[in-house]
LOSE-200886 format. One record per atom (N, C-alpha, C, CB): residue in one letter; x, y, z. Coordinates in steps of 0.2 Angstrom, whole numbers, plus 2048, in hexadecimal, padded with zeros to 3 digits. Glycine has a CB too. Layout:
N
AXYZ/...
END
This chain:
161
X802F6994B/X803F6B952/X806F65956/X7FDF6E955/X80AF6895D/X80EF6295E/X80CF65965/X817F6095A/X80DF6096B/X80EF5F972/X812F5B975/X809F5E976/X818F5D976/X821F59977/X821F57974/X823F5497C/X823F52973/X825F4C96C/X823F49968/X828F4796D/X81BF4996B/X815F47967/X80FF4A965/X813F43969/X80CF48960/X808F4C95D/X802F4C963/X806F49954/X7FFF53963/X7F8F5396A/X7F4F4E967/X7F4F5B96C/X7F1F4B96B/X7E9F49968/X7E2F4F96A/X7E8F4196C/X7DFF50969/X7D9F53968/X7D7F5496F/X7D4F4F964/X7D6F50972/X7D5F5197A/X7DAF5497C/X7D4F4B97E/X7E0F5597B/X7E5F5A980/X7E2F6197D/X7EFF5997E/X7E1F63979/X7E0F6B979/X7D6F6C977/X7E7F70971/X7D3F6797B/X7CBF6997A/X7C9F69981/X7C7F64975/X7C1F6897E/X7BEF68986/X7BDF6498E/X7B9F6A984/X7C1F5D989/X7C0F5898C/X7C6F56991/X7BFF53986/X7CBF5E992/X7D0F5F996/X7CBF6299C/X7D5F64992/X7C5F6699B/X7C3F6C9A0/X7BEF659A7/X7BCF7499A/X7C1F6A9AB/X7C0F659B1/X7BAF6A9B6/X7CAF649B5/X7B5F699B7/X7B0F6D9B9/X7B1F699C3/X7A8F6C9B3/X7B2F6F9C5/X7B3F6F9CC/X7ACF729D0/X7BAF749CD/X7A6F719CC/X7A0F719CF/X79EF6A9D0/X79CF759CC/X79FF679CE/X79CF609CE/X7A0F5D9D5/X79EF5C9C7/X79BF5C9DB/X79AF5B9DF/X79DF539E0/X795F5D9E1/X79BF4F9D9/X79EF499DA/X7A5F469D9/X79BF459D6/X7A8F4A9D8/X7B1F4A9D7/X7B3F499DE/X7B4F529D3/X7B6F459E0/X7BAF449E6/X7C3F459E6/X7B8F3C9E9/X7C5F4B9E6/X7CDF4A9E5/X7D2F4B9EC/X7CEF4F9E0/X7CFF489EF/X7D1F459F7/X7D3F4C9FB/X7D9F3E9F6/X7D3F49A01/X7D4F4FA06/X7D9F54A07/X7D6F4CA0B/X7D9F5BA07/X7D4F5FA07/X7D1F5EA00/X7D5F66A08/X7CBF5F9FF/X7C7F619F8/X7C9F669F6/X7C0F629F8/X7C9F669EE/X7CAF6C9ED/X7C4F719ED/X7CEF6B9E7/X7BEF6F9EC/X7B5F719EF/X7B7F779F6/X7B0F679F3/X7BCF739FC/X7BBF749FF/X7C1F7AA03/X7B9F6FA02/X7C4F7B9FD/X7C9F809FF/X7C9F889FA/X7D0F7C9FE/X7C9F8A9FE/X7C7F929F9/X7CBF959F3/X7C8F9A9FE/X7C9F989EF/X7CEF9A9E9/X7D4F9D9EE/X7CAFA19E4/X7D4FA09F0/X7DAFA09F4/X7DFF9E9F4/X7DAF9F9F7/X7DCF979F6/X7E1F919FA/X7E4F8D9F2/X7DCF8AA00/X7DDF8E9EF/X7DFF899E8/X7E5F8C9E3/X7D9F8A9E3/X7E4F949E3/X7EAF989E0/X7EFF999E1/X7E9F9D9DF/X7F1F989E6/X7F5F9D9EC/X7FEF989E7/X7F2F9A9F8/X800FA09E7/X806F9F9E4/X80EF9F9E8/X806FA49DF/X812F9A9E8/X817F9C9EC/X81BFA09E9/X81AF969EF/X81EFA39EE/X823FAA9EE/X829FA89E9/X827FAD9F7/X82AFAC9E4/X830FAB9DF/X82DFA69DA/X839FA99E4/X827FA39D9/X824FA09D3/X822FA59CF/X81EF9D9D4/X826FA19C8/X825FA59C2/X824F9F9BC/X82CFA99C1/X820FA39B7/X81EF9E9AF/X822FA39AA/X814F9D9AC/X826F9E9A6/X828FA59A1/X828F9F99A/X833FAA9A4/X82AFA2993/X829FA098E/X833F9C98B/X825FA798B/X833F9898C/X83CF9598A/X83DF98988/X83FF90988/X83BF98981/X83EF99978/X83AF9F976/X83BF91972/X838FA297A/X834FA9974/X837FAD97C/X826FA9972/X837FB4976/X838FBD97B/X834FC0977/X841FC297C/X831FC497B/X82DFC997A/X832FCE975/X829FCD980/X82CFCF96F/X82CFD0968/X830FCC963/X82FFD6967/X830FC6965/X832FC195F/X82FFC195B/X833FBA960/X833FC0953/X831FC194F/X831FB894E/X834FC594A/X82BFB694B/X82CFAE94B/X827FAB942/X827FAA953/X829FA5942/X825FA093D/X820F9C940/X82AF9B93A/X81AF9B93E/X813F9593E/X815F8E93C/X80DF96937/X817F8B941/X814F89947/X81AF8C94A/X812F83949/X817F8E951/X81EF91956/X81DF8C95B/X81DF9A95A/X822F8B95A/X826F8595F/X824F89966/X830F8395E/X823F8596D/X822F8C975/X824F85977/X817F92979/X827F8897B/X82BF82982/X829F87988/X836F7F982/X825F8498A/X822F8A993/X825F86998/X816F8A996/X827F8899C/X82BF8A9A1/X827F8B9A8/X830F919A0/X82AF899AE/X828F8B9B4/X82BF8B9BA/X823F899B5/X82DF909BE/X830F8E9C3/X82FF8F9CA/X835F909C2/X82EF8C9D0/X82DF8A9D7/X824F889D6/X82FF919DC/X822F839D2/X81CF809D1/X81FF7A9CC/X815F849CD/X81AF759D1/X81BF6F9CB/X816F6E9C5/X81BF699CE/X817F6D9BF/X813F6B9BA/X80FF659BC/X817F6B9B5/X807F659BC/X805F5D9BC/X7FEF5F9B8/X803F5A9C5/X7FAF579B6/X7F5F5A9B3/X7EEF5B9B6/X7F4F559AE/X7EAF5D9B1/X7E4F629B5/X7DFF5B9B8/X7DFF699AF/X7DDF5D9BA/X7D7F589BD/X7D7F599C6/X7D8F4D9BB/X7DDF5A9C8/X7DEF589D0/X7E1F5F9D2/X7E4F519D1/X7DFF629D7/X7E2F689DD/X7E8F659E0/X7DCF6A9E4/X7EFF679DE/X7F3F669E2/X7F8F6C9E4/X7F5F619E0/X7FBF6C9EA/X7FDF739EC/X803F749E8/X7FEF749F3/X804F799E6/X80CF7A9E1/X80EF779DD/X812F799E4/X806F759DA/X805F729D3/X802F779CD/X801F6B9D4/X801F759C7/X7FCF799C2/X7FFF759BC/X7FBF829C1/X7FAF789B6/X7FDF789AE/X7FDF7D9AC/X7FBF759A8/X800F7C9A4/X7FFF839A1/X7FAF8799D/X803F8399E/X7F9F8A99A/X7F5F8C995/X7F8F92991/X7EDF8D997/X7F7F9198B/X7F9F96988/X7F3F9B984/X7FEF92982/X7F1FA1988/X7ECFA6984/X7EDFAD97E/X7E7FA898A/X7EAFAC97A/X7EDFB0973/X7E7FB7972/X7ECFAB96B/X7EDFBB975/X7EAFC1973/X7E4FC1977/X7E7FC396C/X7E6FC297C/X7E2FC6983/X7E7FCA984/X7E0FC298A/X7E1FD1982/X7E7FD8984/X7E6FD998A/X7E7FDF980/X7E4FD5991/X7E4FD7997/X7ECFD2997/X7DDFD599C/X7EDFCF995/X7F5FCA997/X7F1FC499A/X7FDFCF99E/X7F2FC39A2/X7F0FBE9A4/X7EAFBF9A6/X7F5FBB9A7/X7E8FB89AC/X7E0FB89AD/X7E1FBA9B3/X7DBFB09AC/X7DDFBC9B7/X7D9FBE9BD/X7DDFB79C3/X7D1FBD9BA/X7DEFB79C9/X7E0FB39CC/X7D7FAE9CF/X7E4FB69D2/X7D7FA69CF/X7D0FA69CD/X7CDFA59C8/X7CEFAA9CF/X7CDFA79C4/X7C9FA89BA/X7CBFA09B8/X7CFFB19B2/X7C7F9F9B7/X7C5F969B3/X7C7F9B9AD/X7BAF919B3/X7CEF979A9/X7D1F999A5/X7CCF9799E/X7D8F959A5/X7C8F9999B/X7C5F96995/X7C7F9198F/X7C4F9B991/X7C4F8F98D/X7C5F87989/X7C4F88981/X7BEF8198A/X7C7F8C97D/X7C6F8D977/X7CBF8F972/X7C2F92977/X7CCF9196B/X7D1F94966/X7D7F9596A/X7D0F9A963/X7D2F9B96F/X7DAFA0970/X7DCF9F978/X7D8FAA96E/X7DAF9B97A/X7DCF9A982/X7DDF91981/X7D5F9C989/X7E3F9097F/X7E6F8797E/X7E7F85988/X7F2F86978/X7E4F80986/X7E7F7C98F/X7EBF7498E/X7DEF78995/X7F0F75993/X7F2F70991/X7F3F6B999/X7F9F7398C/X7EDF69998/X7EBF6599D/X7EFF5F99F/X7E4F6399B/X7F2F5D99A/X7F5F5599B/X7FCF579A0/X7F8F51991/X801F5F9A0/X804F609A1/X80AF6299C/X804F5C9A4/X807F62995/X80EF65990/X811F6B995/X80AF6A988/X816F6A991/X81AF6F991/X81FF7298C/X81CF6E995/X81CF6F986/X81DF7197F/X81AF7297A/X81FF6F97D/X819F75974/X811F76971/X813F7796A/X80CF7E975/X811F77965/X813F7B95D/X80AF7F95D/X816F73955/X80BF8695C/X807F8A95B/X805F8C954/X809F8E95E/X802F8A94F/X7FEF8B949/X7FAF9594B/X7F6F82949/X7FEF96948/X7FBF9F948/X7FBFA3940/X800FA394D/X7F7FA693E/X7F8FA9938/X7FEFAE939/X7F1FAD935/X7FFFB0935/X805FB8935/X800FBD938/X808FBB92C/X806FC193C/X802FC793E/X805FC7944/X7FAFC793E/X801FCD948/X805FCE950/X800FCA953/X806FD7954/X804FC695B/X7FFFC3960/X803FC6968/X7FEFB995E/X7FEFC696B/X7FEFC7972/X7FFFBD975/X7F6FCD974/X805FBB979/X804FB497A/X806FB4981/X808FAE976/X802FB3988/X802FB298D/X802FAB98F/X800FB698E/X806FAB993/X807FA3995/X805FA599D/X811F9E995/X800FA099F/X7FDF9E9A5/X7FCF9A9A8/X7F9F9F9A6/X7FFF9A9AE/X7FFF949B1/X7F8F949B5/X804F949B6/X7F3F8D9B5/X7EEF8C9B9/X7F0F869BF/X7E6F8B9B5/X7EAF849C3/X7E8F7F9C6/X7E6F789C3/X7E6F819C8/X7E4F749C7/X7E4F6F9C4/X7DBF6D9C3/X7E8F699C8/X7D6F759C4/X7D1F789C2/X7D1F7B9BD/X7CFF7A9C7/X7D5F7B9BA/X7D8F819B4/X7D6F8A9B8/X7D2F809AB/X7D6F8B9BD/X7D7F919C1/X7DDF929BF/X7D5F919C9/X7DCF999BE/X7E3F9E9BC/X7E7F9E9C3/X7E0FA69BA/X7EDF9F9C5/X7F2FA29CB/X7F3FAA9C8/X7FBF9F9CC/X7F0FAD9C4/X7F0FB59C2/X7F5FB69BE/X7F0FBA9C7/X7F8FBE9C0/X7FCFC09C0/X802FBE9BE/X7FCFC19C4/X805FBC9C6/X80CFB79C8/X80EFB29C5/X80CFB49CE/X808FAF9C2/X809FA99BE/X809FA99B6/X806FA49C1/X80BFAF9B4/X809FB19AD/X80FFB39AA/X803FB79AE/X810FB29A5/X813FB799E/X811FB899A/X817FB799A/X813FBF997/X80DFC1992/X814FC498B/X806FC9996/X815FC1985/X819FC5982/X814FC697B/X821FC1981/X817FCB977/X815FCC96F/X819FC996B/X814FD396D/X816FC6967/X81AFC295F/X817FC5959/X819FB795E/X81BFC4954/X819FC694F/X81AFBF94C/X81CFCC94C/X815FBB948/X815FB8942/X815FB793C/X813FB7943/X81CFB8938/X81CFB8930/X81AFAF92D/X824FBB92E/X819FB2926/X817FAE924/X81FFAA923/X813FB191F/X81CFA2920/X823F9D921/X825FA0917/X820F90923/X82BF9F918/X82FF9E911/X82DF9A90E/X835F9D911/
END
């Protein structure tokens, strides 16, 4: 598996990405992000969109599937810090709701990748078979922007020749 040009290391797609925004001792300067409401944290500007570069819904593809994620009227930054008309990405597999909830602490596991450092390129290891692959944009809390900030396409995975 790859993330841009270089191979990920272990900490990019584990848990040592997840940034817990209960811990009272984190200081990420004025406003806090403590002190501003999901709301304020989520809040998506008008005509922001996430869409997938290189895949359309019902591609038929090969293991590893190359994903270049996309975003437009937000800036890409990494997670740790609240910044306005910022986030990353995450890529979640086979959630047949599509994307998360506006708010929802994206999950840390298999099938919900984070790509906390700021990728914006990934190689995906998947068996053959159909998948559901939504691309979500969160915060720099891994909080979802919902909806608005989501794509959701189906692929099919054949096996490599």
């Amino acid at each position: 598996m790859m993330a841009c040009t270089e191979s990920p290391k272990e900490e990019e797609t584990t848990s040592t990405e997840q940034h817990s925004h209960d811990d009272a001792s984190h200081d990420h300067g004025a406003p806090t992000g403590d002190a501003m409401t999901m709301e304020q944290r989520t809040m998506v500007p008008e005509g922001a969109e996430v869409f997938f570069v290189n895949l359309e819904d019902g591609s038929t593809v090969k293991s590893p599937i190359h994903i270049e994620m996309g975003v437009n009227g937000m800036e890409v930054q990494p997670a740790g810090e609240l910044k306005e008309g910022t986030g990353h990405h995450h890529i979640i597999i086979n959630n047949t709701n599509g994307y998360l909830e506006r708010g929802e602490v994206v999950p840390m596991n298999k099938t919900n990748i984070h790509f906390g450092k700021g990728q914006t390129e990934y190689d995906l290891e998947l068996e053959p078979g159909d998948y559901i692959l939504t691309l979500q944009f969160g915060n720099g809390y891994h909080e979802s922007y919902g909806a608005m900030l989501s794509s959701t396409i189906n692929v099919r995975v054949v096996a490599a020749e």
